[in-house]
C-alpha positions in Angstrom: 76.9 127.1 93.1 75.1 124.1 94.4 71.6 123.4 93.2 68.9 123.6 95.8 68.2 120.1 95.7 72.4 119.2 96.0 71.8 122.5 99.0 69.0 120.0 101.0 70.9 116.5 100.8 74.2 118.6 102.4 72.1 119.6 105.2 70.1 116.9 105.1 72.9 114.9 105.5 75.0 116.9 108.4 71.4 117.3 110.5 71.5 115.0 113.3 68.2 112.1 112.9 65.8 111.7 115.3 66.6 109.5 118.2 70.5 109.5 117.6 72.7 110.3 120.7 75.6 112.4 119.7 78.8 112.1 121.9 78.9 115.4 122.5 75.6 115.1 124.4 77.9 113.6 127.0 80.9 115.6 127.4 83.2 114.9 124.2 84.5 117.4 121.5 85.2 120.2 124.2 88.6 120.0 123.9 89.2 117.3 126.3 92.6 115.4 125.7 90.8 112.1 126.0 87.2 111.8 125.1 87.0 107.7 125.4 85.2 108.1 128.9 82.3 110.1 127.1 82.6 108.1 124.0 81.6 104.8 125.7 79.3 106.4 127.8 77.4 107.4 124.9 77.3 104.1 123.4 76.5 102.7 126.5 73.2 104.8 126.7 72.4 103.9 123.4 71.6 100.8 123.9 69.2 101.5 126.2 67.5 104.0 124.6 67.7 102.3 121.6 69.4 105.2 119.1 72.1 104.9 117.3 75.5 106.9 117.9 76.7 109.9 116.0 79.9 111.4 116.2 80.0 115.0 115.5 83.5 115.6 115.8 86.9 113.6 115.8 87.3 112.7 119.3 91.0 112.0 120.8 90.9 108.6 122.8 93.3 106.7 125.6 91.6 103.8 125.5 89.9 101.7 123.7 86.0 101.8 122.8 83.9 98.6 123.0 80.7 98.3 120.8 78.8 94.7 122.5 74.9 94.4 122.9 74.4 93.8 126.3 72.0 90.9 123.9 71.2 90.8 120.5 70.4 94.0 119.8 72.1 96.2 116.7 73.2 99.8 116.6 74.3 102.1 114.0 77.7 104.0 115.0 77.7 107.0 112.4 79.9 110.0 111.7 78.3 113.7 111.3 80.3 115.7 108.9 83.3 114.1 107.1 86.3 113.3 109.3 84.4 113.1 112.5 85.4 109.7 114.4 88.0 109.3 116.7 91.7 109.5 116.8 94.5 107.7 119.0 95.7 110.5 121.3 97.3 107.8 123.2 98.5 104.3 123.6 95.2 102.2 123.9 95.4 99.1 126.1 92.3 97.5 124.7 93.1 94.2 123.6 92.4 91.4 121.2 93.5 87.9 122.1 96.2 87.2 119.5 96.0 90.9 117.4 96.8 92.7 120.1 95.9 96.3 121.4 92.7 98.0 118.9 91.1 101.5 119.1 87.3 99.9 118.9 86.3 96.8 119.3 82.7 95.6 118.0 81.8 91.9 119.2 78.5 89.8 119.1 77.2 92.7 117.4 74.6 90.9 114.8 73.1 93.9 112.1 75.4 96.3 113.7 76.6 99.4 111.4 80.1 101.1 111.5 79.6 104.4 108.7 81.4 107.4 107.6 83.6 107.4 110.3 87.2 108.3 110.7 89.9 106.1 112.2 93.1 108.6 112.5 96.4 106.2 113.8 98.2 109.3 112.7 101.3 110.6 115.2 101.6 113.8 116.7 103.9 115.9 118.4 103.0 114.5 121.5 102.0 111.2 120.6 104.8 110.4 118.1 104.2 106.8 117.8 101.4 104.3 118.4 100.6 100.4 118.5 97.2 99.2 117.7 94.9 98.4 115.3 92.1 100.3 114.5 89.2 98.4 114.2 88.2 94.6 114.9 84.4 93.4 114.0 84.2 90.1 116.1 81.8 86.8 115.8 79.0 89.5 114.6 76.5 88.4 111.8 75.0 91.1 109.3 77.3 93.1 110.6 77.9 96.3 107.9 81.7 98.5 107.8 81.3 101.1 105.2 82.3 104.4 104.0 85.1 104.6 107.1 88.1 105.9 106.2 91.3 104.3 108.3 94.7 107.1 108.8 97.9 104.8 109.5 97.3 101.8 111.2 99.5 100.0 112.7 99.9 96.5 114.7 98.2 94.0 112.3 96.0 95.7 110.0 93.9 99.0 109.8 90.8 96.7 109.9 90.4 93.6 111.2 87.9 90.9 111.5 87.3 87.2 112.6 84.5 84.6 113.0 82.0 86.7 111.7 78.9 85.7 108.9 77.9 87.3 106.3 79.1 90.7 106.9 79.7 93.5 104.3 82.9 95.2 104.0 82.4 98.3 101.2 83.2 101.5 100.5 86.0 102.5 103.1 88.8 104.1 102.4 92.1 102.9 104.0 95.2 105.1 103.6 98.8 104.3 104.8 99.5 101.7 107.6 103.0 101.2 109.1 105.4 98.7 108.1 104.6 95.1 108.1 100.6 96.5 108.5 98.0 95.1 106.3 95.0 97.3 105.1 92.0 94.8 106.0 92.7 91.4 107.2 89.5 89.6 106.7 89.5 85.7 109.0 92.3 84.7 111.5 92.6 81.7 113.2 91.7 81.8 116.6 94.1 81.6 119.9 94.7 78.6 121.5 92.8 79.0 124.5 89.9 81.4 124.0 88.6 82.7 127.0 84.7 83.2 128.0 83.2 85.8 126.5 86.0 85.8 123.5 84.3 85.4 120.2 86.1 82.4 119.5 85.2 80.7 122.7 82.6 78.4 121.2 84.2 77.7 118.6 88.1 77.8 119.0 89.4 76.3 116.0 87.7 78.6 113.7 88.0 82.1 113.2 87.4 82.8 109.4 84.9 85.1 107.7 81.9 83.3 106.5 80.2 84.7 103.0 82.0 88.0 103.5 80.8 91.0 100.7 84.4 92.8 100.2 83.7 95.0 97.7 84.5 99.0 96.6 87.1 99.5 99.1 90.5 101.6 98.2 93.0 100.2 100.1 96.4 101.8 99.7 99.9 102.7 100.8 99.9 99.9 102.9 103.3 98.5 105.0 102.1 94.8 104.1 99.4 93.5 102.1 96.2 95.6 100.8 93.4 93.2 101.8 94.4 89.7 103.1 91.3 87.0 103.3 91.2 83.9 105.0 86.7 83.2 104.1 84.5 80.8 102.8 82.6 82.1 100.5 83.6 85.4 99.7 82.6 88.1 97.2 85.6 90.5 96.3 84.3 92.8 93.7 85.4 95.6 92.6 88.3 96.9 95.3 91.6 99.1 94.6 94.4 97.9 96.2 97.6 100.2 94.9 100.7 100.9 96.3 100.8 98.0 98.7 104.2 96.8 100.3 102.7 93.2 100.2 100.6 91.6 98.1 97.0 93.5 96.6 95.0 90.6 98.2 96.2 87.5 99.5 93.8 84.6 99.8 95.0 82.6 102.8 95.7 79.6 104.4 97.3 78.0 107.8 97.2 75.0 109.3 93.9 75.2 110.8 91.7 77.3 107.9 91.9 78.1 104.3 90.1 80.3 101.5 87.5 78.7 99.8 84.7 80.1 97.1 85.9 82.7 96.8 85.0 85.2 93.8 87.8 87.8 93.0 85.7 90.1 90.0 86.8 93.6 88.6 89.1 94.7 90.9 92.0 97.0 90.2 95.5 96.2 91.6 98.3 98.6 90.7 101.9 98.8 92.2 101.6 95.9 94.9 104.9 95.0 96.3 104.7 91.0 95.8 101.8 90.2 93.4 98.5 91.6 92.8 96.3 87.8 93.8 98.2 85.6 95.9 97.5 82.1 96.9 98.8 81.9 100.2 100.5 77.9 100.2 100.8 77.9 104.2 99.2 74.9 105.5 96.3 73.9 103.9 95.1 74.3 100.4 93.1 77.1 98.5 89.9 75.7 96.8 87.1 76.7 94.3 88.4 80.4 93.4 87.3 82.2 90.8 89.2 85.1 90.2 88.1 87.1 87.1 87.8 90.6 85.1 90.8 92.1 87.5 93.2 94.9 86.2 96.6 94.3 87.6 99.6 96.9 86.6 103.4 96.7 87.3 103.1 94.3 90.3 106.9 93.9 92.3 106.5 90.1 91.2 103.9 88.1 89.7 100.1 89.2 89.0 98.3 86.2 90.0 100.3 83.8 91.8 98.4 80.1 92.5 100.4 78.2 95.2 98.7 74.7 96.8 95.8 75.2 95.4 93.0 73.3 94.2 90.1 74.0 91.4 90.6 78.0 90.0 89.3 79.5 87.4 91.3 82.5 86.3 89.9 84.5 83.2 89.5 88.0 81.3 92.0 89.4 83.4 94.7 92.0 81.9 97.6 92.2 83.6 100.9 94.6 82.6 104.5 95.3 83.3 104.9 92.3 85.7 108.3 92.4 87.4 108.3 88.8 87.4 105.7 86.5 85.6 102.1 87.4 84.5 100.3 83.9 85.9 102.1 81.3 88.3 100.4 77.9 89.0 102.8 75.8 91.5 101.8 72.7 93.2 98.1 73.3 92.0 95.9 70.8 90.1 92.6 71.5 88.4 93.5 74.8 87.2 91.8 77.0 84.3 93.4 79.7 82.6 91.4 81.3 80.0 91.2 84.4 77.7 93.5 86.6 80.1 95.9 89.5 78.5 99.7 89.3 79.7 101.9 92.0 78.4 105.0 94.1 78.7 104.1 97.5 77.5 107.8 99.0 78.0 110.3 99.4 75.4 112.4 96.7 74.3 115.3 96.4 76.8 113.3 98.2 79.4 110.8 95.1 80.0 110.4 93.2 83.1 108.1 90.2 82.4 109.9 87.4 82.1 107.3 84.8 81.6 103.3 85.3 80.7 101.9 82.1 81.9 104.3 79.7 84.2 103.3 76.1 85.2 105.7 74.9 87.8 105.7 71.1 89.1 108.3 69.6 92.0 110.6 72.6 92.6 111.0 74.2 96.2 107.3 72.8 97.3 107.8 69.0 96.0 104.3 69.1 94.6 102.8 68.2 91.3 100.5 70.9 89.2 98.5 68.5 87.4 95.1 69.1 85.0 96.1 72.5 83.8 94.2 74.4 80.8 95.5 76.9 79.2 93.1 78.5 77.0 92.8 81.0 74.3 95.2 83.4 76.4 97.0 86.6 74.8 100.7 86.8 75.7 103.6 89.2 74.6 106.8 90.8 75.0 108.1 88.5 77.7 112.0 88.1 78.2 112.1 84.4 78.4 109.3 82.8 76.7 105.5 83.1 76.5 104.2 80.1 78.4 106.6 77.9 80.1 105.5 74.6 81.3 108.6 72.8 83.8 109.2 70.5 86.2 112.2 71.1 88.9 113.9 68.6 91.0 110.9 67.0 91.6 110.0 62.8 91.5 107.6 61.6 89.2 104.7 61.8 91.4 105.3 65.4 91.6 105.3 66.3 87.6 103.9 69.0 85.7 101.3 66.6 84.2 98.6 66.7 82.1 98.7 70.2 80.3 96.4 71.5 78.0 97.7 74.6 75.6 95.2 75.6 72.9 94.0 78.1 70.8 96.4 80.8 73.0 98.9 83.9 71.2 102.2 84.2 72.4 104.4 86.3 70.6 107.2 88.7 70.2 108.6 87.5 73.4 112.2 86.8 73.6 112.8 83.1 73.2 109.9 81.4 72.3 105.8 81.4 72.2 106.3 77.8 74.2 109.0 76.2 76.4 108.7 72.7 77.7 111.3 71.8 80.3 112.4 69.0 83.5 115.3 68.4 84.9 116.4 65.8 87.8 114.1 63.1 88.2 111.1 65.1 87.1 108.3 64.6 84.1 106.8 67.1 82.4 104.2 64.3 80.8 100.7 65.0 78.9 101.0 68.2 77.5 98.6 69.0 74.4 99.2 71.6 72.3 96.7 73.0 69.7 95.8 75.6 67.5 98.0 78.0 69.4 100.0 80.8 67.4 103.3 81.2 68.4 104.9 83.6 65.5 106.9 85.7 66.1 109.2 84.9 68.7 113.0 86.0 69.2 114.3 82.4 68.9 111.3 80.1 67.6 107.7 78.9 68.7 108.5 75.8 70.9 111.4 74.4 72.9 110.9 71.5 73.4 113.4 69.8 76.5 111.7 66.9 77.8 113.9 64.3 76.3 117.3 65.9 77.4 116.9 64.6 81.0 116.1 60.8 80.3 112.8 61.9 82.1 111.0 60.2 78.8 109.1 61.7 76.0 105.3 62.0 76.9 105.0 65.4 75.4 103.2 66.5 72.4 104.9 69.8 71.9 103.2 70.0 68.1 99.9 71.4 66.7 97.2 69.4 67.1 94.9 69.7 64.0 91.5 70.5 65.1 89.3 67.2 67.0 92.6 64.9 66.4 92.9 62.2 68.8 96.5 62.0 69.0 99.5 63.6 67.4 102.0 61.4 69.2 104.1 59.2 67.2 104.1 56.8 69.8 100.1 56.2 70.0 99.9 57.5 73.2 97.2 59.9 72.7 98.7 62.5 75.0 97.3 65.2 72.3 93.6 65.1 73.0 91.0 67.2 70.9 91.4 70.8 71.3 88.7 71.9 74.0 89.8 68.7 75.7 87.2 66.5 78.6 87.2 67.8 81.9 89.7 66.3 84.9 87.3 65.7 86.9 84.6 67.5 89.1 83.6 68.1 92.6 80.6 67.1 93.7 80.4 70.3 96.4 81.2 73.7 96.4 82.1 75.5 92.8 81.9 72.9 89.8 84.2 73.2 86.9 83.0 72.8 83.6 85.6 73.0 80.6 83.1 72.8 77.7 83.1 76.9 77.5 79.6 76.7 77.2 76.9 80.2 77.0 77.8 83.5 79.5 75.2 83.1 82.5 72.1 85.4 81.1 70.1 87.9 82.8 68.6 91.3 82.3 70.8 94.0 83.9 69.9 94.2 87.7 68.0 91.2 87.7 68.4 88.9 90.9 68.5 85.0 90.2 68.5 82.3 92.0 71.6 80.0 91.4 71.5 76.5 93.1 73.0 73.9 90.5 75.4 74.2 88.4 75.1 73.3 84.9 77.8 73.8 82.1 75.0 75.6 79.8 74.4 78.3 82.4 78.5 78.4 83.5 80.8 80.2 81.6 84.0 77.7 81.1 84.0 76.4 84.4 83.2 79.9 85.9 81.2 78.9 89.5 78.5 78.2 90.9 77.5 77.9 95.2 76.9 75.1 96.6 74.3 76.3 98.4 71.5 78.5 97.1 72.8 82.5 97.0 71.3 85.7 95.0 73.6 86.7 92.2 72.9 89.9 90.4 73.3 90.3 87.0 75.2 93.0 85.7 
């Protein structure tokens, strides 16, 4: 029996408010077989009376519903009782330049609210078989999508959005999409000749997501990828993506735009059907990401996969039961890897990790990874080796160079804790290795194959004693002191510190003010914006 308090909030909240205009008010839920006449209607009159919109029960529609100010004005779209919304009776025509056909469609719609409604793609008897995406926010600012839920899109994604600022994305639930559909796809590029009106007519070569808040959204069963991102300045807290065809998120890049500053923090990936974070590699580079605290369980390939990318910082993640490797850095440079937990939990002969950590230089993308630290990482039970660090049929300028492996365990996996390896006309040059422990493994602690190729020995593939200089017999002081100096630092954007200094302090709840960044107040090269924004402590 419900309290009488619990009694008041469910009336409370299935009583329409004040100045709301329900869609039944003009003609829909009667039973009609399309209700997107009345639907718009309805919106249209709120905007001149200035209400917002409730939907009190889920309305079939033909055609598509458009949600634009006739100026910049806001309105709250709202459903009344759980699964009111509106569901695709019919094959909408609706259209957005380059995603194609969409249920609703909200442009230039700055402070604008899309809540606890439903978005039901599923078939039925009638309609066995639809082709649109559900819902697009366009070129809005302060625009807010929560508590939704999204039934089996299709076209391009469940949820889509482009050249919009500083929107919040939370809360919805997105559940089954068709094959080759992603869940949300957050920033697209723009078509190549946006017409007026189009939110991408003033500024055709854009098209991402500026400052985006991502964050509690359960995204799965999804044809594609769980939540694909191509922002600046994101915040992607605390999401489930499960069950996924494609990647859990993919942080992307094209020719025109690419993710940057991006925070990836305590979200849960399980069962994705490429890997659970995924730098994309198309086009241009990923930069500044800090992906950290994420659970990631028995991903189809790799758990956090860093293609052509620049300045990560990957740390206190756990991920399990990889059917691949745990961490992949390819063709990245300025890359931190620190404190994660990489493990096959199956029985012996059962396991699928072959690798915890993998640096890859040359190879299929003819790229050098370069200014790599791995740090204090926890490895196990892989079926090749623990960390490998290689370079593949690459030329010199496209080594696996400067490496830094300290203080990590890497045990009981199958060959050894460490394996060093080039081949062709490759380096694998300035690795340090220090204080790591690498007992026991099935056939030693490091292999060492850097000198097999002719490719020259500039490895140190030894413990370093604590603060030595070198450990190189050749003088070359390619073994530097265990937490070694930074590779460098960017001037703009997230700055990367690797003296591991003090966890940023705050009382729980607090809001601060972050607007330099300083290695006392960054953990290990953790972030900080380059311009001014409000973190909250937790």
């Amino acid at each position: 029996m419900k309290s009488p308090a619990i009694a008041l909030l469910f009336v409370a909240l299935a009583t329409p408010v004040a100045h709301a205009v329900d869609i039944a008010d003009y003609g829909a839920c009667q039973g009609n077989p399309d209700d997107s006449g009345r639907i718009q209607s309805a919106i249209d009159a709120a905007w001149s009376l200035d209400q917002e919109v409730v939907f009190s029960c889920l309305a079939p529609i033909h055609s598509t519903v458009y949600v634009q100010p006739p100026a910049s004005e806001s309105i709250t779209l709202r459903g009344l009782q759980p699964g009111d919304g509106i569901r695709l009776a019919g094959q909408v025509a609706g259209t957005v330049p380059s995603f194609g056909p969409t249920a609703m469609i909200v442009q230039h719609c700055d402070g604008c609210v899309i809540r606890d409604l439903t978005f039901d793609g599923a078939p039925t008897p009638e309609s066995p078989s639809f082709d649109a995406n559900l819902l697009a926010i366009l070129g809005s600012h302060s625009a807010t999508v929560t508590q939704n839920t999204f039934v089996r899109g299709s076209r391009l994604a469940a949820l889509l959005a482009r050249n919009n600022e500083h929107n919040t994305y939370s809360g919805n639930v997105i559940d089954g999409t068709t094959s080759n559909t992603r869940g949300m796809w957050l920033g697209n590029p723009c078509e190549a000749n946006p017409q007026p009106g189009s939110d991408c007519y003033q500024n055709p070569v854009a098209g991402q997501e500026l400052y985006p808040t991502i964050t509690r959204n359960i995204v799965s069963n999804t044809g594609h990828t769980g939540i694909a991102t191509n922002t600046i300045g994101a915040l992607i807290t605390r999401n489930v993506s499960t069950d996924t065809g494609g990647a859990g998120l993919v942080l992307a890049t094209n020719d025109v735009i690419h993710t940057q500053d991006a925070l990836v923090d305590e979200n849960l990936f399980v069962r994705n059907g490429f890997h659970c974070v995924q730098s994309d590699g198309g086009g241009a580079r990923t930069e500044r990401v800090v992906v950290t605290n994420n659970v990631c369980s028995e991903p189809g390939e790799h758990g956090v996969q860093i293609t052509r990318a620049d300045w990560w910082y990957v740390a206190h993640n756990r991920i399990t039961n990889a059917n691949g490797k745990g961490i992949v850095v390819k063709g990245a440079n300025n890359i931190t890897l620190e404190l994660n937990d990489i493990t096959d939990t199956k029985p012996e002969g059962c396991r699928t990790q072959t690798t915890g950590i993998y640096v890859l230089g040359g190879a299929e993308l003819d790229e050098r990874s370069n200014c790599i630290l791995i740090l204090n990482n926890t490895v196990s039970n892989s079926t090749d080796s623990g960390i490998v660090v290689l370079t593949e049929n690459g030329a010199p300028e496209q080594s696996a160079d400067t490496i830094h492996v300290l203080l990590n365990t890497s045990t009981g996996n199958a060959m050894y804790g460490l394996r060093l390896s080039e081949s062709g006309a490759c380096r694998t040059t300035n690795v340090a290795v220090g204080q790591n422990t690498f007992t026991p493994n099935g056939l030693g602690t490091i292999s060492d194959g850097t000198n097999s190729t002719g490719c020259g020995a500039s490895t140190c593939a030894v413990s370093c004693p604590a603060q030595s200089s070198t450990c190189d017999p050749s003088g070359s002081g390619l073994c530097r002191d265990v937490l070694p100096p930074s590779c460098g630092t960017q001037s703009t954007g997230l700055q990367f510190c690797l003296d591991h200094a003090a966890l940023l302090q705050c009382p729980l709840g607090e809001t601060i003010e972050v607007d330099s960044c300083t290695c006392e107040a960054i953990k290990g090269g953790s972030f900080c914006p380059s311009v001014s924004r409000t973190l909250i402590c937790r």
